[in-house]
N, C-alpha and C positions, 0 to 999 in steps of 0.2 A: 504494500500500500504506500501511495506515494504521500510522504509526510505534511503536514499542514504549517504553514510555514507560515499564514497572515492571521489574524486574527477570526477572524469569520472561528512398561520398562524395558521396552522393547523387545518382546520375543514374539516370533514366530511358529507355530507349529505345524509338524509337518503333515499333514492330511492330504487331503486328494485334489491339491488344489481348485479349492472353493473360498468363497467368502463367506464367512460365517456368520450368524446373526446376532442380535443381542450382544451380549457383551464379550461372546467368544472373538480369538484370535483369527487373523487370516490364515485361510487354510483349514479350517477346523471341522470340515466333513460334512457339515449341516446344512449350509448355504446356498448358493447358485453360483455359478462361476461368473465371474468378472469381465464384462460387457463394453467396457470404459474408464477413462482415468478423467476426473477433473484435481489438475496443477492450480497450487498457489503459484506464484512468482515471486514478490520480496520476503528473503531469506528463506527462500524454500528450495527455488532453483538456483540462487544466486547470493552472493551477501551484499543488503543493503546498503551495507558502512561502505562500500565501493561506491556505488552510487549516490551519497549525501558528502561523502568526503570531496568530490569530484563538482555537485552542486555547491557545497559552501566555499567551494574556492572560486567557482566563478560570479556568486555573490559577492563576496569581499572583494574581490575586484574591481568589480561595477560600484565600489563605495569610494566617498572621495578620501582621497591618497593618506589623508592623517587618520585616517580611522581605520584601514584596512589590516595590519596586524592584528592588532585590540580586537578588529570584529571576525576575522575569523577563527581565534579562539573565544571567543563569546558563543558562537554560532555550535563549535562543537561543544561546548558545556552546555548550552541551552539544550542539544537534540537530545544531550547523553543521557538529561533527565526524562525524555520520550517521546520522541522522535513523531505520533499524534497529539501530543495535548495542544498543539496549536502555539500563535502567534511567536514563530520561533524568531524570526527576523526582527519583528520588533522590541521583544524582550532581548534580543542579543546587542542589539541597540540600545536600548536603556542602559547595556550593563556599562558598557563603554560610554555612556552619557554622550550620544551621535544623536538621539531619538529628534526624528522631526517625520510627521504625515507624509509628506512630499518623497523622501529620499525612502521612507520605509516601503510604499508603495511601490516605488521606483525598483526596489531589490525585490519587493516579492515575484513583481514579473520576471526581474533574472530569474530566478528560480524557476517559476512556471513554465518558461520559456526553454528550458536549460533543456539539452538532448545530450544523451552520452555518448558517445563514440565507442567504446570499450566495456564489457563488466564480464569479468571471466566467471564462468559456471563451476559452482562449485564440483570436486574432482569426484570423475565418474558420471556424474549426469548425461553428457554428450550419450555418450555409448549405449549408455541404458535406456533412455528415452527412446535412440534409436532402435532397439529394439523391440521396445514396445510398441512403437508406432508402427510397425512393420504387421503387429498382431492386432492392434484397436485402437481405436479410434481415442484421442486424447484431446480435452479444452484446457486454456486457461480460463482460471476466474480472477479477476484481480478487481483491486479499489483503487480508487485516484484517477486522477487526470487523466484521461483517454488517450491523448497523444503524447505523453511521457511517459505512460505503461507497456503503450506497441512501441516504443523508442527503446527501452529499457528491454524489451525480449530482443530486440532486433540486433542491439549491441554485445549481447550473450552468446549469438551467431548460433540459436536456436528455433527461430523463428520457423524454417523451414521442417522441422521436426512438428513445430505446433502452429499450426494455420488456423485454428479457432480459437478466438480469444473474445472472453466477455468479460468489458470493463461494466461494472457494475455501473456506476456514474453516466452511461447511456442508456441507462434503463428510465423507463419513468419511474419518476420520485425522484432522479438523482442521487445525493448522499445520502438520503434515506434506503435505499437501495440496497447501500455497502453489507458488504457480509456483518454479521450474521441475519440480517432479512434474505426470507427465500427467493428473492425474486430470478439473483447469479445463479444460485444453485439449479433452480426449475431452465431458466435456459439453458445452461450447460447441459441437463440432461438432455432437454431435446435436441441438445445437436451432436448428443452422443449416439442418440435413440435407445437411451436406456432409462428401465425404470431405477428408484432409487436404492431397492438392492441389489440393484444388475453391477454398479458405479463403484469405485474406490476415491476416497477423497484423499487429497494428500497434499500438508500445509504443518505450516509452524506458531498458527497464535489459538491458542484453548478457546479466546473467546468472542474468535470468529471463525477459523476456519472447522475446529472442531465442532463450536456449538452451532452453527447454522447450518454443516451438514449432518451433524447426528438427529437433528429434529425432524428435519426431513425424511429420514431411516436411512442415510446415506453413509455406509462403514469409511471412517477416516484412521486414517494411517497419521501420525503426528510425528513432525520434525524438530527433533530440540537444536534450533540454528539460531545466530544470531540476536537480535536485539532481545528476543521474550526466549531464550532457551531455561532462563532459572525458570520460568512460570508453573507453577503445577499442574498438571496434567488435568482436562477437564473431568475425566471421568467415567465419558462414554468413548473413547478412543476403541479403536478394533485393538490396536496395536502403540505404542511410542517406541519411536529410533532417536538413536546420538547421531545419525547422519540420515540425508536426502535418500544417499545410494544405497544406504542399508532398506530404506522405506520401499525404494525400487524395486529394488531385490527381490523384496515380500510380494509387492505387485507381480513380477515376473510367474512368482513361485502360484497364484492364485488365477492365473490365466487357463 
């Protein structure tokens, strides 16, 4: 999800590759076999501190010359405390006493603006995505800005592996949209053509990607990456992994 920046235990078991229901494991014998994958993207397929590290530099740049030290370590203490609670630009600017409407305005759009060039996928995804996709059909689901989210898969050099992509933010409602509302999840399935325990979700935040597909009855796979990896587990997880490619794995094994 792409951050708001203005104001405004993992085990697998080994059964007959299925998906399990209820609170069993993947693979657990009882289930239906595995029809679809919907991906998170930030810090699921990739780490997002690549990509905000990469934005907060060319915000403090775009700030005028005596303030750009000061603001871009402003910028990472402000995200480090989380990276959604908003008005990160402008509180990074208070901290530094730079704070004026005009110029904080002025950097949110760098940020909004901002395309990455570059964001290496975390090790292992390539290969195993591509293998999946060779077997089923896979979306992303993601939140944030529409066209910094396809920016953001395209610099991964993933794209190609995953050609459906549903930014929740073009849904109606907008950011009311954002996971955990089913609206991501119900498209994703339809252009998986899967019902919701045909589907494997797999993402790294409890209290969205876990909770908004486990409500739906859709088995998630949970990645401890990144920004929310201390988070505790939501609860209805199929599975938690310490990596994306371990979560994969589980997928492969369920197909």
């Amino acid at each position: 999800m792409t951050p708001t920046a203005d104001s405004g235990a993992g085990d697998v078991s080994s059964g007959a590759g299925v998906v399990g229901s209820g609170a069993g494991a993947v693979g657990s014998g009882a289930g239906v076999r595995c029809r679809g994958v919907l991906l998170d993207l930030d810090d699921t397929l990739y780490p997002q501190a690549q990509f905000l590290a990469a934005a907060w530099d060319a915000v403090a740049q775009a700030a005028p010359a005596a303030l750009r030290p000061a603001l871009r370590a402003a910028l990472a203490e402000v995200c480090a405390q989380g990276s959604d609670r908003g008005r990160i630009v402008d509180r990074a600017l208070e901290r530094v006493g730079g704070y004026e409407a005009r110029t904080a305005a002025e950097l949110v759009d760098v940020f909004r603006e901002f395309r990455p060039v570059r964001l290496d996928p975390y090790p292992g995804v390539a290969d195993r995505l591509a293998r999946l996709a060779a077997a089923v059909p896979l979306v992303v689901l993601t939140d944030g800005n529409p066209a910094q989210q396809r920016a953001k898969l395209a610099a991964t050099g993933l794209a190609p592996l995953l050609p459906h992509v549903v930014c929740t933010d073009e849904l109606p409602g907008g950011r009311a949209a954002r996971k955990p509302a089913p609206d991501g999840f119900r498209q994703a399935l339809a252009l998986l053509g899967c019902a919701p325990g045909e589907a494997l979700m797999v993402g790294d935040r409890p209290d969205k990607d876990v909770a908004g597909a486990a409500r739906l009855g859709i088995p998630v796979l949970r990645v401890r990456q990144g920004e929310y990896r201390q988070k505790a587990d939501h609860g209805s997880e199929s599975a938690s992994f310490g990596t994306v490619a371990e979560a994969l794995d589980a997928v492969r094994e369920a197909l």
